[in-house]
C-alpha positions as CSV (number, residue, x, y, z in Angstrom):
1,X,0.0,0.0,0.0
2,X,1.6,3.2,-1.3
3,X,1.9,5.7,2.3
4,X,2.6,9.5,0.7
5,X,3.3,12.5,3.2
6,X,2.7,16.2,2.5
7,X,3.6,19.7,4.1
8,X,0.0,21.2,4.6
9,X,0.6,24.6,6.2
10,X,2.5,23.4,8.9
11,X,0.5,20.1,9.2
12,X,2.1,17.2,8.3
13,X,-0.4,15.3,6.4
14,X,-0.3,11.2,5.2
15,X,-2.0,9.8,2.6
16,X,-3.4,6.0,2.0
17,X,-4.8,4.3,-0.7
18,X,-6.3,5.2,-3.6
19,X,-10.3,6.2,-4.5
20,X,-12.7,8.4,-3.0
21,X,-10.8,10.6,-0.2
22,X,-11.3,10.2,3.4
23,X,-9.9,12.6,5.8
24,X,-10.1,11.7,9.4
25,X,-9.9,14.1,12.5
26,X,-9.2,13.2,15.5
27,X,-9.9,14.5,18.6
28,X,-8.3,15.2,22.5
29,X,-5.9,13.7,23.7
30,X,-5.2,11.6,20.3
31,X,-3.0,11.4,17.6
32,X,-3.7,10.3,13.8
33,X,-2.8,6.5,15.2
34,X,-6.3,6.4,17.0
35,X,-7.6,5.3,13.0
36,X,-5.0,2.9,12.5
37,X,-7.1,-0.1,12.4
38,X,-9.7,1.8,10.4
39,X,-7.7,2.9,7.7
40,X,-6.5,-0.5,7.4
41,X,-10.2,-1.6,7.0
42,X,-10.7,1.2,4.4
43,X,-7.6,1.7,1.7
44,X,-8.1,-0.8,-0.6
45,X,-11.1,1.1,-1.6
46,X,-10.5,4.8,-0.6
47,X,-7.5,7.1,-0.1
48,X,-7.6,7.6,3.8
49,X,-6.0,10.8,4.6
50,X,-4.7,11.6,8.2
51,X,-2.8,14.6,10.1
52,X,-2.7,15.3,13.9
53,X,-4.4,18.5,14.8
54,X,-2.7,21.7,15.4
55,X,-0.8,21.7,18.7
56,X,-1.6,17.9,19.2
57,X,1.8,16.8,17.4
58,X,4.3,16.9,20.9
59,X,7.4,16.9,18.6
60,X,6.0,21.0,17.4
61,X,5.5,24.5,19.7
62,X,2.2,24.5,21.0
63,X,-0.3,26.0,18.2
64,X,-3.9,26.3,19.4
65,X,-5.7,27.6,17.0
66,X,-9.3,29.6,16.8
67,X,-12.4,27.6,15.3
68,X,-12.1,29.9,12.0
69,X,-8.4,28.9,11.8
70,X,-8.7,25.1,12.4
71,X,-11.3,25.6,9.3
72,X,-9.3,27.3,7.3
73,X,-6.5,24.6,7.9
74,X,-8.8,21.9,7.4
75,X,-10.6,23.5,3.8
76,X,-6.7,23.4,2.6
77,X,-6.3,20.1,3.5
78,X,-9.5,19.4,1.6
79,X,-8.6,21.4,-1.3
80,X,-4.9,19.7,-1.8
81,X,-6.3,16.4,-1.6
82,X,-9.1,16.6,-3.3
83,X,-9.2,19.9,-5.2
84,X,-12.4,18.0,-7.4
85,X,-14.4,16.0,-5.7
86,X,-16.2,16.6,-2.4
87,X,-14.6,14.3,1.0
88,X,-15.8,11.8,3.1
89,X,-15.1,12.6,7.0
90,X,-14.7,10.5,9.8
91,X,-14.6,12.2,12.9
92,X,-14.4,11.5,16.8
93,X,-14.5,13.7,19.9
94,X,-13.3,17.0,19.3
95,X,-12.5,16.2,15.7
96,X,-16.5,15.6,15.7
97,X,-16.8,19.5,16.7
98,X,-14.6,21.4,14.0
99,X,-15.7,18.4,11.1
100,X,-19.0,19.6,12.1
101,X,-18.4,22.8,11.6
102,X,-16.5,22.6,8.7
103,X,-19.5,20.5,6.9
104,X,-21.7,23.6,7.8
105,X,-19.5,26.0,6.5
106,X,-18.1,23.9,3.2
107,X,-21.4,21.6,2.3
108,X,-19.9,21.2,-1.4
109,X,-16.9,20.0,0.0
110,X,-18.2,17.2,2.1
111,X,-20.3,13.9,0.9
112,X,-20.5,12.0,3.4
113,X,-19.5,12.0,7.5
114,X,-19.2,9.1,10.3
115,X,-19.3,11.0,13.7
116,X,-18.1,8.9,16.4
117,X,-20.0,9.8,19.9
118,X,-20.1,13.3,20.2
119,X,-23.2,14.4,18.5
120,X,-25.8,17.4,18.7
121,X,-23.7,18.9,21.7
122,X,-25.0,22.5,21.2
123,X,-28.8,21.5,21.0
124,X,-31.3,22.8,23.3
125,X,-32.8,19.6,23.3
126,X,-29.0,18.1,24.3
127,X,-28.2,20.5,27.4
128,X,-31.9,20.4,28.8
129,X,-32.2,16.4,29.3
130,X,-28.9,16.7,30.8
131,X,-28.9,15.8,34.7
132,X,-27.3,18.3,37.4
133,X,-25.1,15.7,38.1
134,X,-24.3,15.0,34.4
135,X,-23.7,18.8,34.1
136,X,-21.3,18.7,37.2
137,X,-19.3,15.4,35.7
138,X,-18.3,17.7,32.4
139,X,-17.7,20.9,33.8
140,X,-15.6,19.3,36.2
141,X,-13.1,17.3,33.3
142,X,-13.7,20.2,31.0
143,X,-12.6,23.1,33.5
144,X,-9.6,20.8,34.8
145,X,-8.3,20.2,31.9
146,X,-8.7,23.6,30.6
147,X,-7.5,25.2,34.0
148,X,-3.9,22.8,32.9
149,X,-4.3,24.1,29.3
150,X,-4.1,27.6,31.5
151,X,-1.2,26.3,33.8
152,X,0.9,25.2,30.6
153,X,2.5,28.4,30.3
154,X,4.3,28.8,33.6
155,X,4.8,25.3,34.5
156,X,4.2,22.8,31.9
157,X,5.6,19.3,33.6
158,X,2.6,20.0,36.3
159,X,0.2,20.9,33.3
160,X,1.6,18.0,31.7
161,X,1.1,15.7,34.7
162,X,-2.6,17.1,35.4
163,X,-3.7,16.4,31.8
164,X,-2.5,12.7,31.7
165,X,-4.1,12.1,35.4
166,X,-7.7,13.4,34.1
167,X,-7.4,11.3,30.3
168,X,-6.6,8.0,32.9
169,X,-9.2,8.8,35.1
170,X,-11.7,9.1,32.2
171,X,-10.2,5.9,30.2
172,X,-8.6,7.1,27.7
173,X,-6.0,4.2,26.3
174,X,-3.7,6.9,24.6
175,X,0.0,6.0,25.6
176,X,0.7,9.1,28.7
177,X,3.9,10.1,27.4
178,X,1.9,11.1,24.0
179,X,-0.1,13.5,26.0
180,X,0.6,16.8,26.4
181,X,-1.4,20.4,27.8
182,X,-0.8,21.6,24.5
183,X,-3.4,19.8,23.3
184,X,-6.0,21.4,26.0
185,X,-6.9,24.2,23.9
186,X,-10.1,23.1,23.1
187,X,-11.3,23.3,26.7
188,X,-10.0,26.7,27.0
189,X,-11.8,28.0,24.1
190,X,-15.0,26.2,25.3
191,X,-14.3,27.7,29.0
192,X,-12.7,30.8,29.0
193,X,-13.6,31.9,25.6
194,X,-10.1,31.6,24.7
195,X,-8.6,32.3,21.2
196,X,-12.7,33.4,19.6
197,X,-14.6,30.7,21.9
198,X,-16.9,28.7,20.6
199,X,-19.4,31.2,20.2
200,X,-21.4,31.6,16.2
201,X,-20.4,27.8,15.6
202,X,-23.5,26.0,13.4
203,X,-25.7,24.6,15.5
204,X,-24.8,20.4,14.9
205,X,-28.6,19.2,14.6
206,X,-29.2,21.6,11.7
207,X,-26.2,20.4,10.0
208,X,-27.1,16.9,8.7
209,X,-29.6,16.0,5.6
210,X,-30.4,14.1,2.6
211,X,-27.8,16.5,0.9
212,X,-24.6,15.7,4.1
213,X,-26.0,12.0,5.2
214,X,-23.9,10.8,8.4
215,X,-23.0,7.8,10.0
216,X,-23.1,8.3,14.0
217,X,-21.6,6.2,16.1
218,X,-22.4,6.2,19.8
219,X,-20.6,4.2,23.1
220,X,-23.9,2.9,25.2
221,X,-21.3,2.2,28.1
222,X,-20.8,5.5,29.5
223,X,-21.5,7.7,32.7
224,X,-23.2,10.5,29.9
225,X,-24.3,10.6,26.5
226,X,-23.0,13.5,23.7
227,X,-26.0,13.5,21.9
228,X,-30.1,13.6,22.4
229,X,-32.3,11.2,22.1
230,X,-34.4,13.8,19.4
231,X,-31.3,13.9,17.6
232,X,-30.5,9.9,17.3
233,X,-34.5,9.9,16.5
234,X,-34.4,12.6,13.4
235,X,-31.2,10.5,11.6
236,X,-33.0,7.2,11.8
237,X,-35.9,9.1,10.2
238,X,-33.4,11.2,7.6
239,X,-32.8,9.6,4.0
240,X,-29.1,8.1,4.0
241,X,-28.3,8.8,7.6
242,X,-27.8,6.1,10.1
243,X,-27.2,5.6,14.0
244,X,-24.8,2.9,15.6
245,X,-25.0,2.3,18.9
246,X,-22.3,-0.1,20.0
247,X,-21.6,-1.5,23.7
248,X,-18.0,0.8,24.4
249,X,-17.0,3.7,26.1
250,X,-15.9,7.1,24.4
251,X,-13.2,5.4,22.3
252,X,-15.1,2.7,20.1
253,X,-13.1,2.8,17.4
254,X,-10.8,0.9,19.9
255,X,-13.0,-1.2,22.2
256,X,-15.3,-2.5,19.8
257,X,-13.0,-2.3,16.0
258,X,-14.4,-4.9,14.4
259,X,-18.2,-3.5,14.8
260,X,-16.8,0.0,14.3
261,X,-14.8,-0.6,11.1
262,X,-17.4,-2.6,9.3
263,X,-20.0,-1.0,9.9
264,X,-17.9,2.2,8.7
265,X,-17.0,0.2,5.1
266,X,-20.6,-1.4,4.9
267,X,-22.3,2.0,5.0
268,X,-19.8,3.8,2.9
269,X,-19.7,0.9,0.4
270,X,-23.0,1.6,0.2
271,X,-23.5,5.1,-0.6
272,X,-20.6,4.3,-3.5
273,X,-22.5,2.2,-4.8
274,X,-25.8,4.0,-4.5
């Protein structure tokens, strides 16, 4: 299988395979290796295109980046990859957020997306079934981790030391030493309105139609869902849209990879062939 690398604005992007283009984001505190095994399900078919998200690559400066940068950086990934034909995304965690957003701001660019368990996040109908105790669970990760995203700065090996204590706590199964504070950005943004915020993004459950179907993916074995109920309900009932719901935690792709990567194939087979 023929593995090509490119210089992308700063991002060093890898390409995959040949056919339709896939390009996968990843989200905190990952790397492009969290779609190892799914690219190897998907690039005898498509050309499966991966880079680690600004800041997230430990060997580079930090580089958080506003939501109209990341974008930006992600249209001219798009672009030099596919400069014709509209992409297929595959998205998980925070990668869900800005492939969202990119989908709402590029529709001609995007056919097809699989969102992996963080779905209509910014609904009303999301934040009001949320419990008070659900609501205490996420600010409490969410500030932490952006209060060591604040903390980097001054003393990194503490901020350093805080992030990897919260990502075992929660179960992530990313190696420690490939987790940085760096990578907290997100959080800060979210938080402390850091670097734009998140305010203006697309609202998510407007996003998705017979004209941008998606895939969603969703681990039933959690303490809290990312997504409503209403939300799962309008896909199942939208032309070309589908909903997994598979019995893992937040990273399915890696509990559960067989069910993850074939239903991934199956449905974009599918749609190819359609």
């Amino acid at each position: 299988m023929s593995v090509h690398r490119i210089d992308i604005e700063g991002l060093s992007v890898t390409m995959e395979g040949e056919g339709p283009v896939v390009v996968f984001l990843h989200g905190w505190p990952d790397s492009p290796a969290l779609w190892n095994g799914t690219v190897a399900a998907l690039s005898d078919r498509y050309r499966c295109v991966r880079f680690a998200l600004p800041g997230y690559d430990l060997g580079k400066p930090p580089r958080p980046v506003s939501v109209d940068e990341m974008c930006h950086l992600v249209c001219a990934v798009v672009d030099a990859v596919s400069p014709g034909e509209p992409v297929i995304l595959v998205l998980h965690d925070w990668g869900c957020f800005f492939g969202y957003e990119f989908a709402a701001r590029h529709p001609a660019r995007v056919s097809r997306v699989v969102g992996a368990d963080i779905g209509d996040t910014n609904s009303g109908a999301y934040l009001s079934a949320l419990s008070l105790r659900e609501k205490l669970y996420i600010a409490g990760y969410q500030l932490w981790l952006a209060m060591a995203w604040k903390l980097g700065a001054w003393w990194p090996g503490l901020a350093n030391r805080l992030t990897r204590f919260m990502a075992r706590t929660i179960g992530c199964r990313t190696d420690p030493s490939s987790i940085g504070w760096q990578m907290n950005y997100p959080y800060a943004m979210q938080w402390f309105k850091a670097f734009g915020g998140l305010r203006g993004v697309a609202r998510v459950d407007k996003v998705f139609g017979p004209r941008i179907p998606i895939l969603f993916f969703y681990g039933r074995r959690k303490p809290f869902m990312f997504h409503s109920k209403r939300w799962l309900a309008a896909l199942e009932n939208t032309p070309g849209s589908a909903v997994r719901g598979l019995d893992a935690g937040h990273w399915l792709m890696l509990q559960k990879p067989a069910e993850f990567n074939g239903a991934v194939r199956q449905w974009l087979d599918e749609g190819r062939l359609g």
